[in-house]
N, CA, C and O atoms as a MOPAC input file, in Angstrom:
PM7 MOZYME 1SCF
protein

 N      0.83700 1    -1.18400 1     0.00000 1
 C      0.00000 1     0.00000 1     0.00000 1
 C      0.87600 1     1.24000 1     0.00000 1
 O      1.88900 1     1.31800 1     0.69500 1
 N      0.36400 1     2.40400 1    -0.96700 1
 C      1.22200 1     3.45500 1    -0.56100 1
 C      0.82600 1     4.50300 1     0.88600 1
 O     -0.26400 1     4.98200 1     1.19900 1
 N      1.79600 1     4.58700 1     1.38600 1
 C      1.57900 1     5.92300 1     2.54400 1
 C      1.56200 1     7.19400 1     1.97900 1
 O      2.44600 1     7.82000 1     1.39400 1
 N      0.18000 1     7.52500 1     2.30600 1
 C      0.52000 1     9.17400 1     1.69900 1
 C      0.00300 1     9.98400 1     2.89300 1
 O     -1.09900 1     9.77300 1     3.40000 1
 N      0.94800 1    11.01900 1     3.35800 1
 C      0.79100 1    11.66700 1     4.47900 1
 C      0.08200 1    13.11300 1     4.52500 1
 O      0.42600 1    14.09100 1     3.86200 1
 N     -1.18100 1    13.02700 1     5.62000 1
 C     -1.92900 1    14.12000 1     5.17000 1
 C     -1.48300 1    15.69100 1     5.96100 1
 O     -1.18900 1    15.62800 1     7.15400 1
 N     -1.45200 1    16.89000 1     5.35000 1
 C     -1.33300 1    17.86100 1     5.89400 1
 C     -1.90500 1    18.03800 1     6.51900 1
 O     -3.01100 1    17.64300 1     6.15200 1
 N     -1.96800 1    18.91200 1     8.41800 1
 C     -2.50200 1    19.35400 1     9.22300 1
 C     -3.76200 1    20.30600 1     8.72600 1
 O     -4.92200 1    20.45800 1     9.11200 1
 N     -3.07600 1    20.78000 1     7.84400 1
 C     -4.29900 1    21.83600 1     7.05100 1
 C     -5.66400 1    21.13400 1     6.79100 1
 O     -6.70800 1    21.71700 1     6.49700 1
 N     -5.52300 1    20.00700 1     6.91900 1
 C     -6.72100 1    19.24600 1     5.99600 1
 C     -7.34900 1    18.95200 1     7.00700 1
 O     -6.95800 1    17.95300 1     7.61100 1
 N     -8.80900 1    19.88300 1     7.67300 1
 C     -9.08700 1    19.70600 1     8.39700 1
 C    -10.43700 1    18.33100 1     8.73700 1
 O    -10.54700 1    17.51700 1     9.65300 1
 N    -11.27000 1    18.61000 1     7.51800 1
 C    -12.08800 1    17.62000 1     7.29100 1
 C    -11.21300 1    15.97600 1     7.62400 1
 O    -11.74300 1    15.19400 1     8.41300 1
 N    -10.19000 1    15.69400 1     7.10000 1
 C     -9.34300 1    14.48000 1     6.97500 1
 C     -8.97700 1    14.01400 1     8.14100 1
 O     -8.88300 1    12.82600 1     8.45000 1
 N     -8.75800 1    14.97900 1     8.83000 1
 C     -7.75800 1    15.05200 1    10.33200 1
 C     -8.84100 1    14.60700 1    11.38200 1
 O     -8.73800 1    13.64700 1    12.14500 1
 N     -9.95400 1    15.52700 1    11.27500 1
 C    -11.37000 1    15.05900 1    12.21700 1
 C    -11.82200 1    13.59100 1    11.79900 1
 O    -12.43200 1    12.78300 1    12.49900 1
 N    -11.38900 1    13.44600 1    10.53200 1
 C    -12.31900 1    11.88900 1    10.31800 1
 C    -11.02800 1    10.94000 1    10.64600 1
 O    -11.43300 1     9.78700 1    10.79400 1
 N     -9.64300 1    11.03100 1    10.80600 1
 C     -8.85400 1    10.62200 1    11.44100 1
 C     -8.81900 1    10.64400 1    12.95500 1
 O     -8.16100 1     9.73900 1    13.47000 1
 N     -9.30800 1    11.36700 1    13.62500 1
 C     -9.32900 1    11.13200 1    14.99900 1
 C    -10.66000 1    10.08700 1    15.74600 1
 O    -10.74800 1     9.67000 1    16.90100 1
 N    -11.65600 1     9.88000 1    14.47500 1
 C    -13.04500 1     9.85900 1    14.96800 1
 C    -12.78900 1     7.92400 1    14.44000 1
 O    -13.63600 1     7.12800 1    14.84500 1
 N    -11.64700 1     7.41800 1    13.59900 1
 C    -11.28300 1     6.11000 1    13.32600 1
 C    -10.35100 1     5.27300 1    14.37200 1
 O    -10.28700 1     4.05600 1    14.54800 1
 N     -9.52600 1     6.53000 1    15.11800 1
 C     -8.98800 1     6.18000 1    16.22000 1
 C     -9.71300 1     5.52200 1    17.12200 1
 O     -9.12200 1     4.84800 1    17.96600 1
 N    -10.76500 1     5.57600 1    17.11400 1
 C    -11.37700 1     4.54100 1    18.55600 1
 C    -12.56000 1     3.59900 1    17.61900 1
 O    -12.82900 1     2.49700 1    18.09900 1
 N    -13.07600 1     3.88700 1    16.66300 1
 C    -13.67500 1     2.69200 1    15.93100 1
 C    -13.31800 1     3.05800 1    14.36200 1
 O    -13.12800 1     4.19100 1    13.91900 1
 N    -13.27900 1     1.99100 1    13.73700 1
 C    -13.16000 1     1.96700 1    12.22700 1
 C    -14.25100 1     2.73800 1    11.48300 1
 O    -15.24300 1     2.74600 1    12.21100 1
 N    -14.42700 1     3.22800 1    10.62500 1
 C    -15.36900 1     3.92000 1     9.73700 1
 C    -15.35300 1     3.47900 1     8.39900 1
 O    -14.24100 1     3.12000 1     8.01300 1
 N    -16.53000 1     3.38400 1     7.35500 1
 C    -16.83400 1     3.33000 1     6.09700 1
 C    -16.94600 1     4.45900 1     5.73300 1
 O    -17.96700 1     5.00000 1     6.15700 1
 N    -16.33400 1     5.04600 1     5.12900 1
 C    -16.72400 1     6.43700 1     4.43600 1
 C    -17.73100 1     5.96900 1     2.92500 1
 O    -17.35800 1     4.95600 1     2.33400 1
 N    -18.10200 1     6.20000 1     2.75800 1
 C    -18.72900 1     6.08700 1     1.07900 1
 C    -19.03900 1     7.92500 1     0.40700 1
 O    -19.27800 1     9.01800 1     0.91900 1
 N    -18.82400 1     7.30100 1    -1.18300 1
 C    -18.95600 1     8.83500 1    -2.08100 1
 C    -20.41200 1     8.58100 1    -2.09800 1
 O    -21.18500 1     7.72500 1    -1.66700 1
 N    -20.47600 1     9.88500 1    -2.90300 1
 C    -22.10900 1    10.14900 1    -3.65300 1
 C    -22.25900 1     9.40800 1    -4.21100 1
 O    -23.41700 1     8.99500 1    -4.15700 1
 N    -21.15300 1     8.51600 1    -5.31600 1
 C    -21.51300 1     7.84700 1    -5.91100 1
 C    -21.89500 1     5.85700 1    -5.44700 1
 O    -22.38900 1     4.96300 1    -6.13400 1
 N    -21.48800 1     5.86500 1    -4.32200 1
 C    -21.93000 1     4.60100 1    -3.45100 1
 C    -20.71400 1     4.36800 1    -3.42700 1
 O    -20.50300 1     3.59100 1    -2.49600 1
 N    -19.75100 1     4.63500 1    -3.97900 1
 C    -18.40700 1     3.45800 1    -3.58800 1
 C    -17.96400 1     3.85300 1    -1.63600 1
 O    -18.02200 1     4.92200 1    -1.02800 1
 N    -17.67200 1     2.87100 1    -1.30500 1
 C    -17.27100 1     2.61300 1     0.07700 1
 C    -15.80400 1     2.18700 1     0.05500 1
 O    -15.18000 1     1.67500 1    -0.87500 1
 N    -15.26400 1     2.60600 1     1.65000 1
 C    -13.82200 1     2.60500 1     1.56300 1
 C    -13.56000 1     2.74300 1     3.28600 1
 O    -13.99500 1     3.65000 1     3.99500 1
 N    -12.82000 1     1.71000 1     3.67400 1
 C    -12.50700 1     1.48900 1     5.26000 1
 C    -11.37300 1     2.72200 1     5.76100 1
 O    -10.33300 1     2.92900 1     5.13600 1
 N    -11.66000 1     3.26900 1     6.64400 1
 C    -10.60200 1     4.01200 1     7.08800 1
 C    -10.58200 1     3.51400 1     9.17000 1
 O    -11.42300 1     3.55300 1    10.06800 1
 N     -9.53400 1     3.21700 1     9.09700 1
 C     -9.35000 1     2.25000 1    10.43200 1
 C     -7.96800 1     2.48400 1    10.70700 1
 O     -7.13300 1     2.34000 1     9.81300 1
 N     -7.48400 1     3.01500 1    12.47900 1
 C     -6.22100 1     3.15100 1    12.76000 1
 C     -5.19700 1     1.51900 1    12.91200 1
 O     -5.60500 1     0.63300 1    13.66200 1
 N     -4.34800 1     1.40500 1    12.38400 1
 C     -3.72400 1     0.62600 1    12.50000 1
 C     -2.17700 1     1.01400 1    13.35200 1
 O     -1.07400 1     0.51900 1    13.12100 1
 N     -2.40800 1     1.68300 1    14.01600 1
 C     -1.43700 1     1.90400 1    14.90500 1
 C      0.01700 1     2.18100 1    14.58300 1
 O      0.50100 1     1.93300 1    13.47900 1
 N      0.60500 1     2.63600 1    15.46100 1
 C      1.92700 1     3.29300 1    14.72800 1
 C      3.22100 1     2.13800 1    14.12000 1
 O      4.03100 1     2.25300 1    13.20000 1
 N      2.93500 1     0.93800 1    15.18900 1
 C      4.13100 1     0.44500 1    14.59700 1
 C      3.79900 1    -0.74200 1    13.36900 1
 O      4.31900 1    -1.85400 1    13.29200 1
 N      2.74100 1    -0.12900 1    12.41700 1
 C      2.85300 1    -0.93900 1    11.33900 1
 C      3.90700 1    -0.85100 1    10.41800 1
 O      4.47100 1     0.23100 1    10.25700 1
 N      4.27000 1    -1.92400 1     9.74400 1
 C      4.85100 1    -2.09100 1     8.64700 1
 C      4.28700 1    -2.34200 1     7.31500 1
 O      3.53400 1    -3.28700 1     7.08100 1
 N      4.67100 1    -1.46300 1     6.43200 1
 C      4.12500 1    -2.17100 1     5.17300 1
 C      5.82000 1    -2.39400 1     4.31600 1
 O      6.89600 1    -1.86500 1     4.59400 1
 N      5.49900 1    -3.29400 1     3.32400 1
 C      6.64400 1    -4.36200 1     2.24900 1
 C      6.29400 1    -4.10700 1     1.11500 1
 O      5.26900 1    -4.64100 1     0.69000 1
 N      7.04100 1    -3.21900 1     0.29600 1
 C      6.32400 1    -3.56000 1    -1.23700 1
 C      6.78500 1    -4.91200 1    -1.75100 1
 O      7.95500 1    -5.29200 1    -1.71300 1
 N      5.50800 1    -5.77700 1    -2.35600 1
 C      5.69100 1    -7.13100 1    -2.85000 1
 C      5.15600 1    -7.17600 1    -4.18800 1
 O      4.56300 1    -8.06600 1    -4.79700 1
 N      5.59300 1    -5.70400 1    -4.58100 1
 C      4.97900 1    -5.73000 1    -6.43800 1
 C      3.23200 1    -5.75300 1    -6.88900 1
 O      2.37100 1    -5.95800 1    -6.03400 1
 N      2.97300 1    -5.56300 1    -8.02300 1
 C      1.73500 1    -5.58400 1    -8.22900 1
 C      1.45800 1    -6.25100 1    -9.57300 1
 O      0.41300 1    -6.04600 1   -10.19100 1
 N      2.41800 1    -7.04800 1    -9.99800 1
 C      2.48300 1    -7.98800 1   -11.07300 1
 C      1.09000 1    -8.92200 1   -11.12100 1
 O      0.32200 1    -9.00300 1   -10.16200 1
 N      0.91700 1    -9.52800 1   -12.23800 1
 C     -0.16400 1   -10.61600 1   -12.52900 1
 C      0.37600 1   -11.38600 1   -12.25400 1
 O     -0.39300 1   -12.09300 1   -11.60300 1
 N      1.72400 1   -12.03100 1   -12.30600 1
 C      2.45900 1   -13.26300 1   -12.46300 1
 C      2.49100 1   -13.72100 1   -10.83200 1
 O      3.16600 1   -13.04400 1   -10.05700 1
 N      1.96500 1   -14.54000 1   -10.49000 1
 C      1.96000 1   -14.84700 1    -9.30600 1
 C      2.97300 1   -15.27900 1    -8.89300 1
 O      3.38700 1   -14.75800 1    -7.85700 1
 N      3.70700 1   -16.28100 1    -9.44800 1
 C      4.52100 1   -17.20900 1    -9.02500 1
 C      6.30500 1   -16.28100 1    -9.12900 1
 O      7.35900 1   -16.46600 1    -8.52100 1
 N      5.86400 1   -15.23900 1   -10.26500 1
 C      7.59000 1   -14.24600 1    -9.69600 1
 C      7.07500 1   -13.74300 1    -8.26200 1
 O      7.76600 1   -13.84700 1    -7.24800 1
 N      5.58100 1   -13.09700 1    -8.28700 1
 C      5.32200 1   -12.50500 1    -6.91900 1
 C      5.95900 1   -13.00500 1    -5.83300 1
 O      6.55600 1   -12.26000 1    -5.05500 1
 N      5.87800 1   -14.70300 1    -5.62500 1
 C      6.13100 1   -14.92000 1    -4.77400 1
 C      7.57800 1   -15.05000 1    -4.84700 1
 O      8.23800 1   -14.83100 1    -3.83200 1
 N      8.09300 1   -15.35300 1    -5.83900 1
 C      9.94300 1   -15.65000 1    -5.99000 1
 C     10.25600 1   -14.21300 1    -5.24400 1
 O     10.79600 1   -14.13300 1    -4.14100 1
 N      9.86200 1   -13.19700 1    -5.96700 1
 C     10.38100 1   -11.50400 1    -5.56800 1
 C      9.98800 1   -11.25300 1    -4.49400 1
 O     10.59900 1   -10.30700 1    -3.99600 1
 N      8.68500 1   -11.96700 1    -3.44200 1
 C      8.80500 1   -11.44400 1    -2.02700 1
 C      9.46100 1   -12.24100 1    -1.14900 1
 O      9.56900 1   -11.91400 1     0.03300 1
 N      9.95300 1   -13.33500 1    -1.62000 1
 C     10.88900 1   -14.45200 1    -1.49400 1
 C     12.24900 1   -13.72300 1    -0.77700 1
 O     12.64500 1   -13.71200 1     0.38800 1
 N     12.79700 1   -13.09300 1    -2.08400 1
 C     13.78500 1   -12.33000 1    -2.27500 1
 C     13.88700 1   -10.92500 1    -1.25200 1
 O     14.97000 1   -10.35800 1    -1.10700 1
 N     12.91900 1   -10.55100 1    -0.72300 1
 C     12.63700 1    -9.27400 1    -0.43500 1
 C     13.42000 1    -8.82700 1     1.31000 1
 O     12.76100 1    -8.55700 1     2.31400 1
 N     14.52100 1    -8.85700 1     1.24200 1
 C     15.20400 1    -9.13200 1     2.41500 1
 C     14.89700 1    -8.47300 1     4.15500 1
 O     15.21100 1    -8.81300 1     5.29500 1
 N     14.03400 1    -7.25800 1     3.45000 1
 C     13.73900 1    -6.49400 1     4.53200 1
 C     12.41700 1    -7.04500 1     4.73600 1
 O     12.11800 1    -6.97700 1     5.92900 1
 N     11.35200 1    -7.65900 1     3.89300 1
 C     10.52100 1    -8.04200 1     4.56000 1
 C     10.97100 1    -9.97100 1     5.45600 1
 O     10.44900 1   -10.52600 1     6.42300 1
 N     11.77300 1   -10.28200 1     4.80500 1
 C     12.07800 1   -11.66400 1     5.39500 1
 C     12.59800 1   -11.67400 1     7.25100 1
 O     12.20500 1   -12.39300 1     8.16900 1
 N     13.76300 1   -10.38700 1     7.22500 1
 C     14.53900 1   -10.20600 1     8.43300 1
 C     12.99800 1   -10.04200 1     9.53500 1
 O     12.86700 1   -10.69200 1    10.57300 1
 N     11.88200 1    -8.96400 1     8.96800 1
 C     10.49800 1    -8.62400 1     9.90500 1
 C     10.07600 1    -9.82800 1    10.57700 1
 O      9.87400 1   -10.01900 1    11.77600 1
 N      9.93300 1   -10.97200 1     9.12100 1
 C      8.57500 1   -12.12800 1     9.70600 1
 C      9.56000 1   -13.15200 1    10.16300 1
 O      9.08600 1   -14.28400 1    10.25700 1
 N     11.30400 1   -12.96600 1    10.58400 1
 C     12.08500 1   -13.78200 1    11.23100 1
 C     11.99700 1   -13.47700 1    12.65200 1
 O     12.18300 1   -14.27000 1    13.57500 1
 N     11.63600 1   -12.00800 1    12.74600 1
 C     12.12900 1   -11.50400 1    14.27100 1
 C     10.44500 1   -12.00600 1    14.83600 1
 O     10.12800 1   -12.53700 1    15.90100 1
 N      9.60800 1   -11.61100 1    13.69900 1
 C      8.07900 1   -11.76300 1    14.17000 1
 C      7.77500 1   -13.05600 1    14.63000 1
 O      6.95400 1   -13.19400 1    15.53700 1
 N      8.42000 1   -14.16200 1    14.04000 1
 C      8.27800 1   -15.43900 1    14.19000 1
 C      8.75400 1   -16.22000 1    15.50700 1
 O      8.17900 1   -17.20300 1    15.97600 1
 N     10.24400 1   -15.43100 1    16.16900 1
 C     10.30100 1   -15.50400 1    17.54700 1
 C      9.90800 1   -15.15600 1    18.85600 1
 O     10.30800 1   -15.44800 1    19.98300 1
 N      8.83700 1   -14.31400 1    18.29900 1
 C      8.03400 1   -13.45000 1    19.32900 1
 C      6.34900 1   -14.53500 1    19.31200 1
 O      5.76200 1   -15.08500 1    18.38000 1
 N      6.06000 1   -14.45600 1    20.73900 1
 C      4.87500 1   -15.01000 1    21.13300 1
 C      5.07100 1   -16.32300 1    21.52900 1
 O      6.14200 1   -16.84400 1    21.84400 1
 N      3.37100 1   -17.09800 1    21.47400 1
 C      3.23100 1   -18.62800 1    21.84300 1
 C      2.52100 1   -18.94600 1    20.74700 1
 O      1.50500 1   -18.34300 1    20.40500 1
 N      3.16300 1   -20.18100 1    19.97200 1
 C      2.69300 1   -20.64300 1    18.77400 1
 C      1.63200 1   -21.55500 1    19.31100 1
 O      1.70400 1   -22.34200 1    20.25500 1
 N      0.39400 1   -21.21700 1    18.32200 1
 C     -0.37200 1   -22.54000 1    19.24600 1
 C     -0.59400 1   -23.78500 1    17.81100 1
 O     -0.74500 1   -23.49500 1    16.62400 1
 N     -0.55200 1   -24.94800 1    18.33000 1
 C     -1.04500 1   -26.33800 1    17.15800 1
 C     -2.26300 1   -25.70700 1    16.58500 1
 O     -3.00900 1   -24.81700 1    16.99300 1
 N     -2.23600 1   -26.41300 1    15.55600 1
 C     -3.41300 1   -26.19900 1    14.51000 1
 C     -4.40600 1   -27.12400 1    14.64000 1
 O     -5.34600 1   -26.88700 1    13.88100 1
 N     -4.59700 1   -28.45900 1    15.58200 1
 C     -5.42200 1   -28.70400 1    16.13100 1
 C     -6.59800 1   -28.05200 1    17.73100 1
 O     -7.78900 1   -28.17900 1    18.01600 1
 N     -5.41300 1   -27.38000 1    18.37400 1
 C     -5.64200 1   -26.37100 1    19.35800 1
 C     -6.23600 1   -25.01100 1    18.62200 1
 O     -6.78000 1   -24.16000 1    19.32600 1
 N     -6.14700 1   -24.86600 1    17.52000 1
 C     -6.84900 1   -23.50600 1    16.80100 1
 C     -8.09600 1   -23.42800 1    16.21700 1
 O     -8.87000 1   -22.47300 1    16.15200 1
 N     -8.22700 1   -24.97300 1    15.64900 1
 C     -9.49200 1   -25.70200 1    15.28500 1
 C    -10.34200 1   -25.69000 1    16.21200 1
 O    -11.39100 1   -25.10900 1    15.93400 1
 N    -10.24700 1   -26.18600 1    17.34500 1
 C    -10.89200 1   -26.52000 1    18.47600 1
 C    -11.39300 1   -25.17200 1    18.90200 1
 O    -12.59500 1   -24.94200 1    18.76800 1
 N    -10.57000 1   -24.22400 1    19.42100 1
 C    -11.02000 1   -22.88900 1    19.76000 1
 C    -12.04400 1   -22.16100 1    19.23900 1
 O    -12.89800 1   -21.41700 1    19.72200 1
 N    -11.62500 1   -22.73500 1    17.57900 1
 C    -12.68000 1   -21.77100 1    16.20400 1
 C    -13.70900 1   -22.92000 1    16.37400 1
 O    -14.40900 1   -22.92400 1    15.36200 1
 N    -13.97000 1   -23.58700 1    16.96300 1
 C    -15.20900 1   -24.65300 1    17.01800 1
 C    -14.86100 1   -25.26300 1    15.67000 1
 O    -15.75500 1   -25.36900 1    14.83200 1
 N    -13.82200 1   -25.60500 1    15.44400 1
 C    -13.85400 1   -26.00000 1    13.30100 1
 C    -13.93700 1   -28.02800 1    13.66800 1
 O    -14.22300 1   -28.95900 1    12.91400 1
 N    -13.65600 1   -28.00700 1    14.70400 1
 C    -13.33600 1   -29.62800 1    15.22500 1
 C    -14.86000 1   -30.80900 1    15.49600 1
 O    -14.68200 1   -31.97000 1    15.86600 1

């Protein structure tokens, strides 16, 4: 996704930014299209992983993508992994 950062000036933007901070919002146009605006907190990350059709470079090139690999290495030592029978069970899927 691109980050595009809004000026203070923009006051309409800024109010509907503070008002997503505590619940998510649908904004929709005149014309019906709808569009989520929801805080995702400061320490997100985003990875560009291309926007190709070709799926299978997609995945070779996010493969490759070193700064997102080092993230989901450090991410991967953090927490309690739970079994995928223990996840089933929880989600009632069992």
């Amino acid at each position: 996704m691109k980050v595009i950062t809004i000026p203070s000036e923009e006051k309409t933007l800024n109010k509907l930014f503070k008002q997503a901070q505590h619940a998510g919002l649908v904004l929709q146009s005149v014309e019906g299209q709808r569009f989520v605006l929801a805080s995702i907190g400061e320490n997100w990350e985003g990875f560009d992983v291309g926007g190709g059709g070709d799926f299978e470079q997609e995945v070779k090139l996010t493969g490759q993508n070193q700064e997102l690999m080092k993230f989901l290495g450090k991410r991967r030592g953090q927490g309690k992994r739970i079994p995928l029978a223990e996840a089933k069970k929880q989600l009632g899927l069992e």
